[in-house]
N, C-alpha and C positions, 0 to 999 in steps of 0.2 A: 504591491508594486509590480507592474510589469518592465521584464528587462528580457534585451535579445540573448537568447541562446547561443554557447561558445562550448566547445568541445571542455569538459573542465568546469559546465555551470552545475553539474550536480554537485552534490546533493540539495535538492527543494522539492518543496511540492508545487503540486500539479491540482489545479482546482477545476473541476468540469465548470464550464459556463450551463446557467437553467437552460437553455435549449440544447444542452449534448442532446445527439438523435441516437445516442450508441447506447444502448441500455448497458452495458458491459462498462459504461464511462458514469450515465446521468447523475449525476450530484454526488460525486467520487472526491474521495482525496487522495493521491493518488504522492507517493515515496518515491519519488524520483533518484533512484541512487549509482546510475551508472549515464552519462551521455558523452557521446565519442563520436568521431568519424563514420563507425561501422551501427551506430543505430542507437538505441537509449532504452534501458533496464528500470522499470520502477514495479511497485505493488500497492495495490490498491488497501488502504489501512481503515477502511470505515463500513465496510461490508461482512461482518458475521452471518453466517451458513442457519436458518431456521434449526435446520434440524441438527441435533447431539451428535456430536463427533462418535461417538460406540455404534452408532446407527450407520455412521460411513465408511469408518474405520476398520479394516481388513489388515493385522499385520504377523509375519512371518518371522518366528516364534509368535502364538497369538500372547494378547499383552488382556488385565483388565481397563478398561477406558474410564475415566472417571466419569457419573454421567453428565455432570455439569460443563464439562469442557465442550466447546463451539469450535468449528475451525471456522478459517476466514477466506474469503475470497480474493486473493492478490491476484487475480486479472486472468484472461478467458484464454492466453495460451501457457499450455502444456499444464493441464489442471492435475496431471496424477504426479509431479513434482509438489515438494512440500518444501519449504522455506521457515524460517524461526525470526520471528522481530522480537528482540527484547530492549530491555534499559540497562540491562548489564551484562557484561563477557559472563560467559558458563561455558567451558569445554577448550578441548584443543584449540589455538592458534592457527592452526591451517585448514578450520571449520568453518571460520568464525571471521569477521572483519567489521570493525566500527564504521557504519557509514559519515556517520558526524556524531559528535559529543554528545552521547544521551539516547543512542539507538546502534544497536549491535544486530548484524543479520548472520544467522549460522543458516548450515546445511547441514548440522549434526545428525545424523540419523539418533543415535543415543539421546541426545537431549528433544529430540520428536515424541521418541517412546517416554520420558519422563514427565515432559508436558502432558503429553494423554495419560496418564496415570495417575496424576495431582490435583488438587483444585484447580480450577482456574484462576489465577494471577493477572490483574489487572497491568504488568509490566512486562509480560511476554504474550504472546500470541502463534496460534501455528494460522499459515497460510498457504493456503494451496493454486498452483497457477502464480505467474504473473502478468505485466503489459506489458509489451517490448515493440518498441517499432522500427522500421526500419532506417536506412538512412534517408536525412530530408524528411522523413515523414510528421515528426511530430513538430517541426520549424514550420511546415505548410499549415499544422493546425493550429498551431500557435498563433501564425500572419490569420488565422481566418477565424481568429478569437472566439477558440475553442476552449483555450486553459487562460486561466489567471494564474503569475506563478507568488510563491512567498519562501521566504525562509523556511527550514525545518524546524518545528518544537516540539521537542519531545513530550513536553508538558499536555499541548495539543493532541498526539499521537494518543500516550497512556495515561492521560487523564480527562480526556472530553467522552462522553458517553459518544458511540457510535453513530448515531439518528442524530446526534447533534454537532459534528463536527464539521461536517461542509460547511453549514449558516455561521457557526463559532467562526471559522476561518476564514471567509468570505468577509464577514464583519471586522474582525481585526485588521484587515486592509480599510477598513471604512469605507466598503459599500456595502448597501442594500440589496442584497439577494433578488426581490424583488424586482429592483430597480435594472438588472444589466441585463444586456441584449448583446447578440452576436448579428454581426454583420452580414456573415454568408450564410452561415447554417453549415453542421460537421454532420457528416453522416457515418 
């Protein structure tokens, strides 16, 4: 469903249209969890990092990294900030804030260090960077159908494999991936 943006319309996502030109966007799903006046807050939730977070991971006490843990890519500004999506509150209150029923985003440093130390858990995730645009900005990409937007599900979120949740989400609206086209072209 496409519907116009209102300061107040987050939390949804943000679905790149197949011709995003913004490789940092192409066939993203994108956590939209803050839009206001002053510009719009989201993280890209379908983008795991190749390489083993121990391999990236630099931290102060050094920690051991589990080697299976990935970090994720939540969007191409301020990449050395880390961010926590999970499905359930973990940690202090003033860490932590529900964006909608079924997804928790902390800024816990301590629960940073815990996830890199654990298995990896298919209900949390660490992610580094996110997308943030300015004011008017992402309304102008919106008019020039760039995003498709939907409800949030967290079902979606931590339970579609990665590589597979653009086409999942895309289809749940009942269109064909294949099938959409943008009008202007986003760069």
């Amino acid at each position: 469903m496409i519907r116009p943006m209102t300061a107040g319309s987050a939390p949804i996502l943000l679905l790149s249209m197949p011709q995003m030109a913004d490789p940092n966007f192409a066939r993203t799903v994108v956590l939209l969890c803050d839009y206001t006046e002053d510009g719009a807050f989201g993280l890209v939730v379908n983008r795991p990092m190749s390489e083993p977070a121990w391999k990236l991971v630099r931290t102060q006490p050094p920690v051991r990294v589990d080697p299976d843990v990935r970090l994720w890519i939540g969007g191409p500004v301020d990449p050395q900030r880390t961010w926590v999506l999970m499905s359930d509150a973990h940690g202090p209150d003033d860490e932590q804030r529900e964006v909608c029923p079924g997804v928790v985003l902390s800024v816990s440093h301590d629960l940073t260090l815990q996830l890199l130390q654990a298995p990896p858990s298919p209900r949390a995730r660490l992610l580094v960077g996110y997308a943030g645009w300015a004011p008017g900005q992402l309304d102008k990409e919106i008019a020039a159908s760039a995003w498709l937007t939907m409800d949030v599900d967290p079902r979606l979120i931590f339970g579609v494999p990665p590589e597979q949740m653009w086409e999942t989400a895309i289809r749940r609206l009942g269109a064909d991936p294949s099938a959409l086209q943008t009008s202007f072209g986003v760069h």
